[in-house]
N, C-alpha and C positions, 0 to 999 in steps of 0.2 A: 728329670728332677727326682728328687726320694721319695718314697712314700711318707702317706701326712700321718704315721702312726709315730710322734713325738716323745714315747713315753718309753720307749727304748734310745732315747738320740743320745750321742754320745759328743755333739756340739756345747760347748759349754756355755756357763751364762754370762749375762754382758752386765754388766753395771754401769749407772751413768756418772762417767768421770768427769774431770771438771769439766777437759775438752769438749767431750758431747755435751754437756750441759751450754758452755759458751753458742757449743754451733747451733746447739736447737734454740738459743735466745736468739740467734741473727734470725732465723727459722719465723720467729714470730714476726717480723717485719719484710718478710720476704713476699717481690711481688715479680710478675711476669716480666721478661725485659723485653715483651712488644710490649704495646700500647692496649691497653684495657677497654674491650670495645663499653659501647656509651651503655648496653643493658648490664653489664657488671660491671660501669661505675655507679648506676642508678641504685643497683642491688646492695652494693659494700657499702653507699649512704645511707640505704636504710638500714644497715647494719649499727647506727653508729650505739654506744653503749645509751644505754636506762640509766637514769640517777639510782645510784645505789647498787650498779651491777657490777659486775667484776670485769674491768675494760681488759684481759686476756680473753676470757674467754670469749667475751663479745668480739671481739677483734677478731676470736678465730673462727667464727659462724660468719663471720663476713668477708676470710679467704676464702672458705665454703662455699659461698653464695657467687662469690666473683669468678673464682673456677667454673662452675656450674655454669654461671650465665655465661661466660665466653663459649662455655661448648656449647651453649645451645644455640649460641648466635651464628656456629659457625654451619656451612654448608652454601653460605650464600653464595658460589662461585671461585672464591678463591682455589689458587688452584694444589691440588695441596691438601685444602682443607676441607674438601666433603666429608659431608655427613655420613658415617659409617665407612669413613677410609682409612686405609693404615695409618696415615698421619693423624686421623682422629681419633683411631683407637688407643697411641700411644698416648696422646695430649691428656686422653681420661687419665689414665695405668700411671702418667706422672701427677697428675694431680691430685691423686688417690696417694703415693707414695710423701707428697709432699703433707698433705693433712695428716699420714698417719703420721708423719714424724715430728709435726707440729703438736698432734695431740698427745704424743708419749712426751715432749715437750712440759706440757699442760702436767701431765700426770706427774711428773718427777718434782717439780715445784710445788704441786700439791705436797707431794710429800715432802720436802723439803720444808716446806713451811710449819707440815706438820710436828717436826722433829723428825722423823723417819720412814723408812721404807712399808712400814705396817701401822701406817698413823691414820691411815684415810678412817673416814667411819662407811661401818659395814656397808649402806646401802651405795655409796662407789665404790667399794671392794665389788660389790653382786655386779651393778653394771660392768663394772671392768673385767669381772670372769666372762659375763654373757658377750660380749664382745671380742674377747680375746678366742669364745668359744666358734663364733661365726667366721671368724678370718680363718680358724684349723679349718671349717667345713670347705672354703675358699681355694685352699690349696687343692683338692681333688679338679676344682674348676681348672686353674692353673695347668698341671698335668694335663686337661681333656685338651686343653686350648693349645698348650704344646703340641701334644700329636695333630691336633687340626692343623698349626701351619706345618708342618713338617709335612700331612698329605696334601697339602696347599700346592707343596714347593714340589711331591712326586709330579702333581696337575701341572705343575709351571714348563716342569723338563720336559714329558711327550708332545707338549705344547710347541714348546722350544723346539723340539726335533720336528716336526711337523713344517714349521714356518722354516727352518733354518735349509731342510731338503730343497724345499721349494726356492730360496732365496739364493742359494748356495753361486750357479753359475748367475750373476749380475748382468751379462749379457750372453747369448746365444737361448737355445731353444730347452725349455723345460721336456726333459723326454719322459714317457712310460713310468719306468725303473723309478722316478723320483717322483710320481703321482702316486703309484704302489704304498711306497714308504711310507709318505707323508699319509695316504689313508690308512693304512696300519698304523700308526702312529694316533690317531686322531681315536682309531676304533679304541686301542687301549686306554686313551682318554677316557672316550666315554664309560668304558666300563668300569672303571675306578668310580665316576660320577654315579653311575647308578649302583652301587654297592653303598655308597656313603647316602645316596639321597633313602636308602632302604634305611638304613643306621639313623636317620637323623630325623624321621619319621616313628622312631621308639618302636616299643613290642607291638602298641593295639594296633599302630596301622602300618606297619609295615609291608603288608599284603598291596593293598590297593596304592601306596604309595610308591614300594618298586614298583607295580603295573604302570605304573603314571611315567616316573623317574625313566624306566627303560625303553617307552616308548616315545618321550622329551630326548635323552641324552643319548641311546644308540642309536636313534636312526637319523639327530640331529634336526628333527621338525618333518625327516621324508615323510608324504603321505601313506607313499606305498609301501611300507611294511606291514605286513597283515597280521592280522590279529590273533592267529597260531603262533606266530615270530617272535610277536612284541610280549604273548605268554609264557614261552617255554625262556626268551631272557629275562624275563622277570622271576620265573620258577629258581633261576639256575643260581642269580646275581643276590638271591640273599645267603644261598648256601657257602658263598663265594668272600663275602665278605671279610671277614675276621683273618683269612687269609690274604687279602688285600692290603690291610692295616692293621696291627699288635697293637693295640690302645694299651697304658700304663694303668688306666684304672679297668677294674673289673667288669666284665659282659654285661652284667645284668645293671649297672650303674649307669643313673639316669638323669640329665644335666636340669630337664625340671625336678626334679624331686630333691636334686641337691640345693637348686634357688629356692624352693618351698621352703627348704631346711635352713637356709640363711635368713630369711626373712620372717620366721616362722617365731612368733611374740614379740617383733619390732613394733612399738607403739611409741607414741609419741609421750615423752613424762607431762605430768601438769599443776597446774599451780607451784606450790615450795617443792613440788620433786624435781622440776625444771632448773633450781638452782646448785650449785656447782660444778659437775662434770657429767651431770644429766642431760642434758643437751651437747655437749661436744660429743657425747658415747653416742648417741642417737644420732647425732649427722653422719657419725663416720659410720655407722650401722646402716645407713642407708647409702651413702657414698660406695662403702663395700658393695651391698647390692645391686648398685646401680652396675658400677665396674665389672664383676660375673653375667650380670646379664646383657652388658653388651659381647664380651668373649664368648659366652652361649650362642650370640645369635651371630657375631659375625664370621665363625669357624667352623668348621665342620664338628660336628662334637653329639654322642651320641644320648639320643632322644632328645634333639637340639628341636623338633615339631612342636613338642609340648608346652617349651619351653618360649615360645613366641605367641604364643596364646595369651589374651591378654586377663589380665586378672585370676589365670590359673597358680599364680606362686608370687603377684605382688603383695606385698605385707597392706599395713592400712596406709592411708595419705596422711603425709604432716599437714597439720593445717597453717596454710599460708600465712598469715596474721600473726603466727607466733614467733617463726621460722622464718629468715630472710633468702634463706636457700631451699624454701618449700617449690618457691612458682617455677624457677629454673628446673628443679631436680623433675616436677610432674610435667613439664614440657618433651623431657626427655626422653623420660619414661614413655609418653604420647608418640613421640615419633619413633621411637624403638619399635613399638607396638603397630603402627601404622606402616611401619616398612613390612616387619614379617606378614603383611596381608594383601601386599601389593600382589597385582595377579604375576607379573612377570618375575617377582623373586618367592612365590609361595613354594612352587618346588623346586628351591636352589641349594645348593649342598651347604649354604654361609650368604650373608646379607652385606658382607666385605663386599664394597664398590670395586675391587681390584677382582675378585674371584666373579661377580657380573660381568665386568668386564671379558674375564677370559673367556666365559664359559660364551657370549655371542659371538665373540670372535673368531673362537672355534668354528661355532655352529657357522656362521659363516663360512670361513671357509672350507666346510666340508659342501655345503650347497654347491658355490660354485667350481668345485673340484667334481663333483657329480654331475652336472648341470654342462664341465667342458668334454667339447670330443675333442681323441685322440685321434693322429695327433692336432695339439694345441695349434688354434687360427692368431696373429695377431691380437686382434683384439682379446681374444678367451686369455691371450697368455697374459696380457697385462693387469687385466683382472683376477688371474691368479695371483700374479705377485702384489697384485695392491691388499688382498686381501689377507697376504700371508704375511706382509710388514705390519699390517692392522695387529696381526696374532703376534708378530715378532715385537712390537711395540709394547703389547700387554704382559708379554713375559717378560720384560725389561722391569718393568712398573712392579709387576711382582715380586721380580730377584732380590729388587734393590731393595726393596719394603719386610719381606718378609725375614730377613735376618734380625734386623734392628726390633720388629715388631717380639720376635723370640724371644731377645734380651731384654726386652721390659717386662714379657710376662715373670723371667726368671727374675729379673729384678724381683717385683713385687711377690712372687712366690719366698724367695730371699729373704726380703723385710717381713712378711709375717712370720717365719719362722723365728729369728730374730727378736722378734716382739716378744713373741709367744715366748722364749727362752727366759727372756727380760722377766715375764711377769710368771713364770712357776715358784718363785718366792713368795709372790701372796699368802697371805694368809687366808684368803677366802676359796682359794685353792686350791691349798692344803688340807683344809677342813674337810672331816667327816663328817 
């Protein structure tokens, strides 16, 4: 994707014709074509307008709300739809793509009503720049998270080669030559792994987190790697990095300090500041932030440690009571936070349930590929192969998810430039 420096782009600007005006009016009544689980229908009832309020925009705090609550409801099992899985990462990335189009929506009828494109009064002008200001910060995110799955999918292939050696002849005798393999294979695994868990541990700790990382990821759980081993790959796997992976956005750039910067004077409006496009600016300023800090946490993406640390870079809480998509959004925020601290995903390269997934079923099968002698008994061999369709299985669930997962990030990297294009007309802008 390009860089998010916009002020040399040579994309031109959009204006809302009547078309897009018609499609963002269907936009306002637009609702999921499942069935709306019963906490985001609870949540879109209480959304319903205030005597005196402007039923658009009430209306569009209570897509907000109904969004939000369906994501938070999800994870219960369905399959598909865990919590922090590809399919969940997208369902956010479209619900996010959907409110923003809604509320540029909102904004064009503003002005519309106003007589024209410079009609709003100043203090939605301010919110609309400071908002348009946080989605530019967003696209750096965008880019980080692209490179994440892209070294997702390098994890996917040695993975795949790995299961694929072993699976290869279906019936006779797994020989030598193809335990070889599959262990070279697995070792370049892991050192990809511990390059990135150095990377996503940021500058301060970098140190003791590749120590950790490299003695998790290359020896795959062995005990017996000694503690001169587990130090000179730790010494070697940061120097090693950046040669591993060519990140889009620059070295020193750091996925918390970018969320700090997205969230950084998000407050909630109050009393008469809360009326007009005060409140749909502020949901989607946190909708944004919610969206980057799940791509922080579920990707590989550098100084991704910081960044799951909880109350290191979240802005303030909306208060529930005002906000119908307060209780959903701090539910989420809750379990975002709650995963990064889990013991079994604290040193994982990404909190993606698919990239957990690989990364045990690797581990697995390197155990019992250590664990068989040559040559393979009956039994050793079939525990080879059931552990290697376990890998072969997870690289499937991978392949298939992480393409689609790509085009939605570039979607919504797309739409805010888009946006962003829409609103350099401003007048507030503009303004010196």
């Amino acid at each position: 994707m390009p860089a998010t420096d916009l002020q040399g782009s040579s994309t031109p600007s959009h204006s809302y014709s009547s078309s897009f005006t018609s499609f963002g009016r269907s936009l306002l009544s637009l609702r999921r074509d499942t069935p709306a689980s019963a906490s985001a229908a609870a949540a879109a009832a209480a959304a319903m307008p205030a005597p005196g309020a402007d039923p658009e925009l009430e209306e569009f705090q209570a897509h907000v709300a109904a969004h939000l609550a369906d994501l938070s409801a999800a994870g219960g099992g369905e399959e598909g739809e865990e919590f922090l899985s590809i399919a969940w990462i997208r369902r956010l990335l479209e619900a996010f793509i959907l409110c923003q189009e809604e509320f540029h929506v909102l904004v064009a009828e503003a002005r519309r009503r106003g007589g024209g494109a410079a009609a709003l009064p100043a203090p939605a002008e301010k919110l609309l720049a400071e908002f348009g200001e946080r989605a530019v910060k967003a696209l750096d995110v965008c880019n980080a998270a692209r490179d994440g799955v892209d070294q997702a999918r390098r994890w996917e292939r040695l993975a795949g080669i790995a299961a694929s050696v072993l699976l290869a002849p279906p019936e006779g005798e797994i020989h030598e030559g193809q335990l070889r393999r599959a262990r070279k294979a697995l070792s370049d695994l892991s050192a990809l792994l511990v390059d990135d868990a150095a990377a996503a541990a940021g500058p301060a700790g970098g140190g003791v987190a590749s120590f950790l990382a490299s003695h998790r990821n290359r020896s795959f759980g062995r005990a017996r790697a000694s503690p001169s081993r587990v130090a000179s790959l730790a010494s070697s796997s940061s120097s090693t990095h950046f040669r591993s992976l060519s990140w889009s956005v620059s070295r020193n750039w750091s996925a918390a300090r970018q969320l700090q910067a997205i969230g950084a004077g998000l407050a909630a409006p109050r009393g008469s500041e809360a009326m007009g496009l005060a409140a749909p600016a502020y949901a989607m300023g946190c909708l944004l932030h919610l969206a980057a800090w799940a791509l922080v946490a579920a990707v590989p993406c550098p100084d991704r440690g910081g960044a799951l640390q909880q109350g290191s870079h979240l802005p303030s809480a909306p208060p529930r009571a005002a906000f119908p998509w307060a209780s959903p959004l701090l539910a989420l925020q809750e379990r975002l936070a709650e995963e990064g601290k889990r013991k079994d995903r604290r040193n994982s390269c990404g909190l993606l349930r698919e990239i957990h997934v690989l990364e045990k079923s690797a581990q697995r099968l390197a155990e019992v590929i250590d664990a068989a002698p040559v040559p393979l008994t009956g039994e050793r061999e079939a525990e080879v192969r059931e552990a290697a369709a376990e890998l072969a299985a997870a690289c499937a669930a991978m392949k298939d998810g992480l393409d689609t997962l790509e085009r939605q990030v570039r979607e919504v990297f797309h739409r805010i430039v888009r946006s962003r294009m829409e609103g350099l007309d401003s007048p507030m802008l503009n303004a010196d």
